[in-house]
N, C-alpha and C positions, 0 to 999 in steps of 0.2 A: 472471647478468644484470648488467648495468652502468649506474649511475645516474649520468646524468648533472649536474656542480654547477655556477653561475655566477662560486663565486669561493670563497677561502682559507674565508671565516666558513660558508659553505654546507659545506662539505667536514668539515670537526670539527664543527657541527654532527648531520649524518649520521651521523657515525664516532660520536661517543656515544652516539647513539638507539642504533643497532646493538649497539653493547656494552653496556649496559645495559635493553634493554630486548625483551619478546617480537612476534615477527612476530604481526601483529593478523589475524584472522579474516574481515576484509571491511574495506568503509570511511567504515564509520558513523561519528560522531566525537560524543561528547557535553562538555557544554562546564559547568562550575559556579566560578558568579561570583560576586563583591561587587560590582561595579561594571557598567553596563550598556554604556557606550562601549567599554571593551575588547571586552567580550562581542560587540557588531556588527562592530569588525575582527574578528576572531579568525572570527565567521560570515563573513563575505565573504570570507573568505581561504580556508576550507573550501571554498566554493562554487565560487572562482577557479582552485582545483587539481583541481578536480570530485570531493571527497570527498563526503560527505553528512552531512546532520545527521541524530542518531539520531533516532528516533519511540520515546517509550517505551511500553511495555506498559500496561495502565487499571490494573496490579497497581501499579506505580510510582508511576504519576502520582496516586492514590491518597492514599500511601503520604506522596507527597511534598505533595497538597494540606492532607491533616490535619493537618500536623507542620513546614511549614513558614507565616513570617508571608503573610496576603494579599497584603500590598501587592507582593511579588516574584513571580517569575514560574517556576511550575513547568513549563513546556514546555521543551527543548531552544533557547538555554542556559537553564539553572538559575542564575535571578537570587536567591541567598540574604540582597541585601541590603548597604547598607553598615555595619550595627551589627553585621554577625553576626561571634559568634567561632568559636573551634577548631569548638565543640559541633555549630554550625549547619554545621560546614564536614564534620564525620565523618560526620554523616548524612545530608545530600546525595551525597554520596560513596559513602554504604556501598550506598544504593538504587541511583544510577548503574549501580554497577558491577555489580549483579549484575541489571541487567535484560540479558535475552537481548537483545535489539536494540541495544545498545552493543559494540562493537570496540574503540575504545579514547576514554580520556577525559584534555581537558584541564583542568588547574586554573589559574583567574588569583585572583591575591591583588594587590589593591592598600591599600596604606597607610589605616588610619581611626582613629579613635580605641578603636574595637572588634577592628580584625585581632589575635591574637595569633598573631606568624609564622613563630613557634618550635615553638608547638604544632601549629600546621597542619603544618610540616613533618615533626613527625613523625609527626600521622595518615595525610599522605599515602604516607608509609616504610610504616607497617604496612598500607597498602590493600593496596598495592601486593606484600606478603610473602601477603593473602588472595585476592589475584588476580592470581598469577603467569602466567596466560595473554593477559591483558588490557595494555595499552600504558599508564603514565601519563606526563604530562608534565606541567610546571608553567611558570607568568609570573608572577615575583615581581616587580613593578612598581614598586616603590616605591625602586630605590636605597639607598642607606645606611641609610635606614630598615627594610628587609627583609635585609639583609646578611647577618645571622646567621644568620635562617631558609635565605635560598638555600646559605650555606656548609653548612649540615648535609644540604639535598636534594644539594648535588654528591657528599660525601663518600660518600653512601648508595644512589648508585647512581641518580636520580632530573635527569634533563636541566633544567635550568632556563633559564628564556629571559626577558629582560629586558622584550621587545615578542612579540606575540601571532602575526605572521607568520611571524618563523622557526620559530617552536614548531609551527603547521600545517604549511610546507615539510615538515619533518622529519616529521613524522607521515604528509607523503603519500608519503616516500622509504621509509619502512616498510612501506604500503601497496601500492606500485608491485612492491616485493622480495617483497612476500609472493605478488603474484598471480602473478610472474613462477615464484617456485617452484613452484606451483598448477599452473602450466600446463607445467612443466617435468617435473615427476611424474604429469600426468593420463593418465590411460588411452587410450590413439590409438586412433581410430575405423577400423572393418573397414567402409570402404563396399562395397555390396553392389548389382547389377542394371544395372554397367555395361558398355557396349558399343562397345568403343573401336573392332574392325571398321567399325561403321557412322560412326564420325568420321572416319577415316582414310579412305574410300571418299569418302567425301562431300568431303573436303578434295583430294584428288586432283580430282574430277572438276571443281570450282570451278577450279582449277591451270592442268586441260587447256583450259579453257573460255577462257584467257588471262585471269582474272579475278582480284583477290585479295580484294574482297569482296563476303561471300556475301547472296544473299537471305533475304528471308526467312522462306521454308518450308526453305530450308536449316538456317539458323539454330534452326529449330523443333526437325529433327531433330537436330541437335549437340547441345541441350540435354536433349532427351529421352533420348537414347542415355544419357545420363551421369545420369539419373534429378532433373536441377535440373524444376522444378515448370514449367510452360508453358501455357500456353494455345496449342494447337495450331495452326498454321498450314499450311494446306496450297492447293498450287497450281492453278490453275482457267483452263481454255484457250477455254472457251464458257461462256456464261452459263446453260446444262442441268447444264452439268459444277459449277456455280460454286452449284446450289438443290441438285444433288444432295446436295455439300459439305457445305450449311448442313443439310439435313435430318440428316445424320449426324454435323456436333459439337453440334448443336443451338442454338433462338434465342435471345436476337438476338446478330447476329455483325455486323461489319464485313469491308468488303470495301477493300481498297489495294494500287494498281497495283504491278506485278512488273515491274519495270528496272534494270539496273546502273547506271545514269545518272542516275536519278532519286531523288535522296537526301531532298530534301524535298517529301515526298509531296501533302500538302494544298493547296500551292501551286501546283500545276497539275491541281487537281482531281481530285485520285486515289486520293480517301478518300471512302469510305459508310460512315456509323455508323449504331446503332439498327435493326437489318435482323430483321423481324418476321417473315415469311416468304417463300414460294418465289418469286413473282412481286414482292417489294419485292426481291433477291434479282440477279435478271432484270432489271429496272430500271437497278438503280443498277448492274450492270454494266456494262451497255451505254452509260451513261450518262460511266462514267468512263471506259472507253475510246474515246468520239467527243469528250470533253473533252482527253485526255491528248495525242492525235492532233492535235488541233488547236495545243493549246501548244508540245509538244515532237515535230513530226511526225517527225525524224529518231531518235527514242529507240528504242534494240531494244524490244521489250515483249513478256518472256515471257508474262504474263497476267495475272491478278489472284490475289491471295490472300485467302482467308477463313480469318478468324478468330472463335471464341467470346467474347462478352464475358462478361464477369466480376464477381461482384460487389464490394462497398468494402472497404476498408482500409487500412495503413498502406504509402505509399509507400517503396519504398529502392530504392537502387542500388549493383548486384555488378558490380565494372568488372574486368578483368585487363590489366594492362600489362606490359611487360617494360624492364628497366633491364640495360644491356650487361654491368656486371657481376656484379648480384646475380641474374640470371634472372626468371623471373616472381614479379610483385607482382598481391596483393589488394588490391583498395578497396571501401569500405564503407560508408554515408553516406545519407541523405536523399535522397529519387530525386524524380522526374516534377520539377513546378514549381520545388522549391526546393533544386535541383542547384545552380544559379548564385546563387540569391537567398541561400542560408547558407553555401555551402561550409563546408560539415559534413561532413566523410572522414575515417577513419582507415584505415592502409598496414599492410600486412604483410607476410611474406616468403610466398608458396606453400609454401613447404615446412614455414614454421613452424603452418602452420592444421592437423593433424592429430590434433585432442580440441575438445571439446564446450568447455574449459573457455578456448582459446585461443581461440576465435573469438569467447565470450559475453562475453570480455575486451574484442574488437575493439568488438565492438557499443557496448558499456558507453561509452566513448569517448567516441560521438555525442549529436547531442542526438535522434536517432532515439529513441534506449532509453529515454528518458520516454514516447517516444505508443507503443509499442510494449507496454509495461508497464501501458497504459492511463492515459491523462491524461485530468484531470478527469470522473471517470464513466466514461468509455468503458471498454469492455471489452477486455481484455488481447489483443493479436494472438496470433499462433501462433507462438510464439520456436522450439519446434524445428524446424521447418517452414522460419524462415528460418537456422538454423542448419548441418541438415544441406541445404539448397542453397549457404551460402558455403562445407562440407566438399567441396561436388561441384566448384565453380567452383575452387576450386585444386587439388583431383585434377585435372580436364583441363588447367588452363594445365600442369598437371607434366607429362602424360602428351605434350602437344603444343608443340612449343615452337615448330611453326608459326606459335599464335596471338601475333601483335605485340600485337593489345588486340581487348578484348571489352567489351559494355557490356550488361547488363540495367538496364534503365530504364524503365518501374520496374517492380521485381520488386514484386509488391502483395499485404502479409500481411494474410491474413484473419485472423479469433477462429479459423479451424480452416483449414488450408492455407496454402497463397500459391500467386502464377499471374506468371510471368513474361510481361507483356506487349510488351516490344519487346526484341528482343536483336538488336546488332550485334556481327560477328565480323569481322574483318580478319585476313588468313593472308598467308606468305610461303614460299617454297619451302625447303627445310630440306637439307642434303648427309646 
């Protein structure tokens, strides 16, 4: 993997995390301080490279409320105060680091008339000899007044950073490296119940039809074949044919008109939601097709489609595009409404999505993976569920390099499933 730097100080920065220090476990970050203004740069700076602040265990925080003074703050960062000395610094420390929900921990030391930052330095040498799997770093802040201390943390193997930003940078250059290996050794998925026949039939006949993109009971099937999650669409030429339908995906379903021409559908009245049964069904077929007639009387109109609705959940959106020289790419981001309103995406290469661990890497990225995770109360969506459907959507862009772009929008993770509700596929003839 190659991490990219913005300049000379970025670059040896990096280069001595790396040599001196171990690839961190995730990228939690725990922070223990003297001083509270460092400690909110150094949090915002975490935030900004999308690391995380650790959460500690009630074993820690414990640990850390009977033993450290009130007036500071035992949550993540750990405010120990500006009187505290070495003492307060080795055992803030010694908890930090062995609580399970820390990855790796920063130290800041600023100038008081209590730092001694000789001794800090070397409790933090010997943390770091009882927690050789864990990352420290340190910000000795204070200039000439800290001098001696940070000359014995270089010597010893221990990065020191003047100001609180470089010091996070760096901790996310080790982060980024570590998941990069992660996903570079994870195990490749053996997808399984796919039917490439029925893509390859169905992309032909769209072809002969003169057409490059498909409808969407087409669509339906493309995605079904390759086992991505769907809510079914299928096509309906009478409004008998159209209750039959609905009787057999079940209610309520929405019914929207079948055109190649007609791309946005509700705008010529070509959408019925909330359809409760046979005769509402009937209705609102007929209804949309004396509507559609009217607007766009020249539009072929194969017929209508019905679909099952579905229940709530976390929106996203699995797009496939293709870039002339790197082949197909995956996108991955925030779907229905706030497509445009966040532009929130992360890219990938199709052919790099093949493990569980590279894709939950993509996800991670977004600000998707907070509601997906479950934000505030809500209950966790069904991560594997949309995992192994971003596994399927770059098995097909690989498998077809017909597809120019594809878009599920939005794919909709329930607590248990997901259901692609609208997918657009666009194809091109291939030698």
């Amino acid at each position: 993997g190659v991490l990219r730097v913005e300049d000379m100080n970025e670059l040896f920065d990096l280069a001595r995390a790396f040599a001196t220090q171990p690839l961190p476990a995730g990228n939690r970050v725990a922070i223990v301080t003297n001083a509270g203004g460092p400690a909110i740069i150094a949090t915002d700076a975490i935030e900004q490279y999308g690391l995380a602040m650790a959460r500690f265990t009630k074993e820690t925080l414990d640990s850390l409320r009977e033993n450290l003074p009130a007036e500071g703050n035992i949550y993540n960062p750990v405010d120990i105060l500006g009187d505290a000395n070495d003492d307060r610094y080795r055992f803030a420390l010694e908890k930090v680091l062995q609580d399970e929900n820390v990855d790796s921990v920063l130290v800041l030391v600023c100038p008081t008339a209590s730092t001694e930052p000789e001794k800090t330095a070397h409790t933090i040498i010997e943390m770091r000899k009882k927690n050789p799997k864990k990352p420290i770093l340190a910000v000795y802040m204070g200039g000439r007044d800290l001098a001696a201390g940070a000359d014995i943390l270089t010597k010893n193997g221990i990065p020191n950073f003047t100001f609180p930003e470089p010091a996070v940078k760096a901790i996310d250059g080790l982060v980024r490296y570590s998941s990069f290996q992660k996903t570079v050794h994870a195990e490749k998925v053996a997808l399984t119940g796919i039917e490439r026949e029925i893509v390859k039939s169905t992309f032909y006949d769209v072809l002969k039809d003169k057409r490059v993109v498909l409808l969407g009971h087409e669509t339906s099937k493309v995605a079904e074949a390759y086992g991505i999650p769907v809510s079914p669409v299928r096509l309906a030429t009478s409004e008998d044919e159209a209750a039959a339908i609905a009787e057999e995906i079940g209610y309520p379903v929405v019914l929207k008109i079948s055109s190649p021409k007609i791309t946005h559908k509700t705008d010529v009245g070509g959408v019925e939601v909330g359809l409760q049964d046979s005769a509402a069904v009937k209705r609102a077929y007929r209804n949309i097709m004396e509507r559609v007639q009217r607007y766009m009387p020249d539009a072929p109109i194969y017929g209508v489609e019905a679909q099952k609705m579905v229940g709530e959940g976390v929106e996203t959106i699995i797009g496939i595009t293709r870039d002339v020289q790197f082949g197909p790419l995956v996108v991955f981001g925030l779907g229905g409404i706030y497509v445009n309103l966040f532009e929130d995406v992360s890219f990938r290469l199709a052919s790099a999505l093949d493990s569980r661990e590279a894709v939950e890497e993509m996800i991670a990225e977004t600000k998707a993976y907070s509601l997906l995770k479950g934000y505030r109360g809500k209950k966790p969506a069904d991560m594997d569920a949309l995992i192994d459907a971003i596994l399927r959507t770059a098995r097909l862009a690989l498998d077809f390099p017909e597809i120019t772009e594809m878009d599920i929008n939005p794919l909709r993770v329930h607590t248990k499933g997901a259901s692609a509700l609208d997918v657009k596929i666009t194809i091109e003839p291939v030698s």
